[in-house]
C-alpha positions as CSV (number, residue, x, y, z in Angstrom):
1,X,9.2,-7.8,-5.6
2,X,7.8,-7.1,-8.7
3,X,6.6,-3.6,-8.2
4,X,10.6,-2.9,-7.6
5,X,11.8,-4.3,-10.7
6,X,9.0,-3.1,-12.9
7,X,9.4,0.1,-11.2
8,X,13.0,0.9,-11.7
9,X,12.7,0.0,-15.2
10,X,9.3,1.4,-16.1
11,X,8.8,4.3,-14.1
12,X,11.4,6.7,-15.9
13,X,9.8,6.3,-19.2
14,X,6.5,7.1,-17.9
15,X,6.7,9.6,-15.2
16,X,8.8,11.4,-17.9
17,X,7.2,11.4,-20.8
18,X,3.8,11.9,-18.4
19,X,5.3,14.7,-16.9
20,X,6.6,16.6,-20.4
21,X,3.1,16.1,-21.7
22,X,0.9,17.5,-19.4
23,X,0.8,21.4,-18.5
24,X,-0.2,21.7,-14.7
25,X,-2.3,24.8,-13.7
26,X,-1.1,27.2,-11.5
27,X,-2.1,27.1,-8.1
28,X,-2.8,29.6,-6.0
29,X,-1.7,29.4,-2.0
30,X,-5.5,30.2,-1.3
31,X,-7.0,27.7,-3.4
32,X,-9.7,25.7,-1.4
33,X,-7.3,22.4,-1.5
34,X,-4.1,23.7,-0.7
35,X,-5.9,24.9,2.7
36,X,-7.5,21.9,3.1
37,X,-4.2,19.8,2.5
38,X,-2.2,22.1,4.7
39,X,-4.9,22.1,7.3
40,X,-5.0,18.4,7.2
41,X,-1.1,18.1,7.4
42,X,-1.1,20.6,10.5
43,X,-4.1,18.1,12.4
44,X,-1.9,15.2,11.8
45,X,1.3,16.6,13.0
46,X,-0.3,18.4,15.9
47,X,-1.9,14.7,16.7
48,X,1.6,12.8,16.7
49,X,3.1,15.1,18.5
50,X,0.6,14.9,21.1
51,X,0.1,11.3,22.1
52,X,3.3,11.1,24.2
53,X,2.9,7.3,24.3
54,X,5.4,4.8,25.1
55,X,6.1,3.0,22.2
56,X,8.6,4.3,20.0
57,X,7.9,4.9,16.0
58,X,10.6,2.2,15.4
59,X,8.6,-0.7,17.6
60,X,5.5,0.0,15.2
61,X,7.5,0.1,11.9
62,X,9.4,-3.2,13.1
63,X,6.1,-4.9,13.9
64,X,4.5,-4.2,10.8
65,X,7.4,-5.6,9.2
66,X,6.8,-8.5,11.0
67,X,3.3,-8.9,9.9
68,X,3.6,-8.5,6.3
69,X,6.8,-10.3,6.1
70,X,4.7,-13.8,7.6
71,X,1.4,-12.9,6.0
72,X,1.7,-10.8,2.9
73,X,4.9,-12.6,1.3
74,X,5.7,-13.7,-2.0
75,X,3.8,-16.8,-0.9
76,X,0.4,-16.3,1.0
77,X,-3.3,-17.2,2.6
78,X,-6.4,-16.2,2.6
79,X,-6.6,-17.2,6.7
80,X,-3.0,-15.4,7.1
81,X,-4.0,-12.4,5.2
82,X,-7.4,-12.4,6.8
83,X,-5.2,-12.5,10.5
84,X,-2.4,-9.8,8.8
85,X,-5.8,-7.3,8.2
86,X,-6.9,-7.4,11.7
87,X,-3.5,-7.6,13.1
88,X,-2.8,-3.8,11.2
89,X,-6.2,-2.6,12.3
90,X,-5.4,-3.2,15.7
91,X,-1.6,-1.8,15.6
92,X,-2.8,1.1,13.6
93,X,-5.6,2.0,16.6
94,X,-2.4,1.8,19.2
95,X,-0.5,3.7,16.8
96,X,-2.5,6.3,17.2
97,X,-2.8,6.2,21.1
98,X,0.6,4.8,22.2
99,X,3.1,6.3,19.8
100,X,5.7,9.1,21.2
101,X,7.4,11.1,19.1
102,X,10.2,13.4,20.7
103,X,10.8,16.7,19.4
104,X,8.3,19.4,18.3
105,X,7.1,20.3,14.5
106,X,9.2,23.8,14.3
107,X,12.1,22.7,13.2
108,X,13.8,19.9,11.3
109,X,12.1,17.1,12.9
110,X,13.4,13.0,11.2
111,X,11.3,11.5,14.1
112,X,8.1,13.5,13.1
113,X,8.8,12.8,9.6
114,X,9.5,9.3,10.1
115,X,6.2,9.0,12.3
116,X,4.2,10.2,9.5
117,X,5.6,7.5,7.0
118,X,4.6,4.8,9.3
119,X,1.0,5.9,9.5
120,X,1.4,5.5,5.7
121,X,2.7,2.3,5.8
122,X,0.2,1.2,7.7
123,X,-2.4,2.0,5.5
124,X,-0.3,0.2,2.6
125,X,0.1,-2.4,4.1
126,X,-3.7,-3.5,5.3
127,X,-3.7,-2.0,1.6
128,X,-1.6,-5.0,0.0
129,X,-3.5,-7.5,2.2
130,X,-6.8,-6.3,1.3
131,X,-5.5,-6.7,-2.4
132,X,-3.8,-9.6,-2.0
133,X,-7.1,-11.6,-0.2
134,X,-9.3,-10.2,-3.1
135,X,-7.1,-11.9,-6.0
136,X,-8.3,-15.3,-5.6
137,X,-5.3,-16.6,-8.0
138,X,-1.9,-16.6,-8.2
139,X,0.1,-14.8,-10.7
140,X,3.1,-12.3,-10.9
141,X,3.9,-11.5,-7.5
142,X,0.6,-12.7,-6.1
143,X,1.1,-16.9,-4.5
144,X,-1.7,-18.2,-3.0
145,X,-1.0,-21.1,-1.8
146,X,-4.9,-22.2,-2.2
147,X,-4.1,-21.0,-6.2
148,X,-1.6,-23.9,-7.4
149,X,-1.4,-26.9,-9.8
150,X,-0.9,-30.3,-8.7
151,X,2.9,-29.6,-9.4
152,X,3.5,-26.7,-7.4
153,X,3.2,-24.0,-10.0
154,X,1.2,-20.7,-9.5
155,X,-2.7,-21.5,-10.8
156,X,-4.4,-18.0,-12.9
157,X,-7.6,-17.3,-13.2
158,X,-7.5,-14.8,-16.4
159,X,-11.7,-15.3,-17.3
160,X,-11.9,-12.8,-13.4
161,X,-8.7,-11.3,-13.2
162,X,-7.4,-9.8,-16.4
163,X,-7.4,-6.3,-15.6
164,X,-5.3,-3.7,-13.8
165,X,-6.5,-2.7,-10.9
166,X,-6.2,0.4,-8.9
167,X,-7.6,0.9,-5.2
168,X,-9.3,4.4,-4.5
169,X,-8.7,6.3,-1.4
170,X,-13.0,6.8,-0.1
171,X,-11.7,8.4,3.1
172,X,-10.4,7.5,6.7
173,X,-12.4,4.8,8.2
174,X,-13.9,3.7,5.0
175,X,-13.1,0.9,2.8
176,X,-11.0,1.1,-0.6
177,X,-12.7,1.6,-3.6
178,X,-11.3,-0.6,-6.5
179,X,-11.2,0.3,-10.0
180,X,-10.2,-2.1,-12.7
181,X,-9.6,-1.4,-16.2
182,X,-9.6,-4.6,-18.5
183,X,-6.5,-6.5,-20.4
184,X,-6.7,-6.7,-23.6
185,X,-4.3,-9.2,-25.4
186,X,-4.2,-9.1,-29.3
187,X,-0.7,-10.9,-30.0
188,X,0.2,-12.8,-27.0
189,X,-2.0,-14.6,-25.1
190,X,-1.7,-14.6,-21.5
191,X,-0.8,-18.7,-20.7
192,X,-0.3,-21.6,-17.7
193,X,3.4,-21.4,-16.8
194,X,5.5,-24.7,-15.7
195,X,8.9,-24.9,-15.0
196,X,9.0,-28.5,-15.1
């Protein structure tokens, strides 16, 4: 919920003014990583097309929606998002043996495409659960229900979790790499909040 507000107000000021300041390189169609990309891209559509399961792309996107709507919520536990983890591993290995995707990849194919989103989402999501587990507080967006005051309000840690973090793709099969870069807070100090 957060990451949509902030977005839609933050993200045009940024990406803009990113985007006007930096002068991207040309790249050539031969260029070692636009083959590898492409090559990529071409395994992974050759795969979906291929499984011919019986599951439709829908079922999966539904049932992942399911699990993060119980277990990664604005409110959440370490024992649900410790169940919501496994429960994407395992639909993400029958994703990728039980999925059927109609149609072929030479023409305009929204199946396809679609079917390629979900394998992203569920990355993302075992993603946000994998994130959400390691933040042993509650703050923002993140509710732990472990994390809270004796009156209900959301309990911060800021002495180990004042800093932005970022989570770095290490490859398929391998676990996320995070990076964090520190907060710094000259003027206003980051502080208990109570609604009471």
């Amino acid at each position: 919920m957060q990451g949509l507000s902030d977005g839609y107000f933050i993200i045009p000021y940024t990406v803009g003014n990113y985007l006007a300041s930096v002068k991207p390189k040309p790249v050539k169609p031969n260029d070692p990583a636009v083959q590898a990309a492409l090559a990529a891209t071409e395994q992974g559509v050759a795969k979906l097309l291929s499984i011919k399961g019986k599951r439709t792309v829908d079922s999966f996107h539904r049932e992942l929606g399911k699990i993060m709507w119980d277990d990664c919520g604005m409110s959440r536990t370490a024992k649900g998002l410790q169940e919501a983890i496994g429960k994407i591993r395992a639909l993400r290995e029958e994703y990728w043996q039980n999925v059927n995707v109609p149609g072929s990849g030479d023409d305009l194919n929204q199946s396809l495409e679609k079917a390629g989103r979900v394998a992203d989402f569920l990355e993302l999501g075992e993603l946000l659960c994998i994130d959400a587990l390691h933040r042993n507080e509650s703050c923002g967006g993140h509710f732990r229900e472990e994390y809270q005051t004796s009156d209900g309000e959301a309990q911060r840690d800021d002495e180990h979790f004042s800093y932005v973090a970022a989570w770095g793709w290490t490859g398929p099969g391998n676990p996320p790499e995070l990076n964090k870069e520190p907060l710094e807070f000259a003027y206003v100090h980051p502080s208990q909040r109570s609604y009471k």
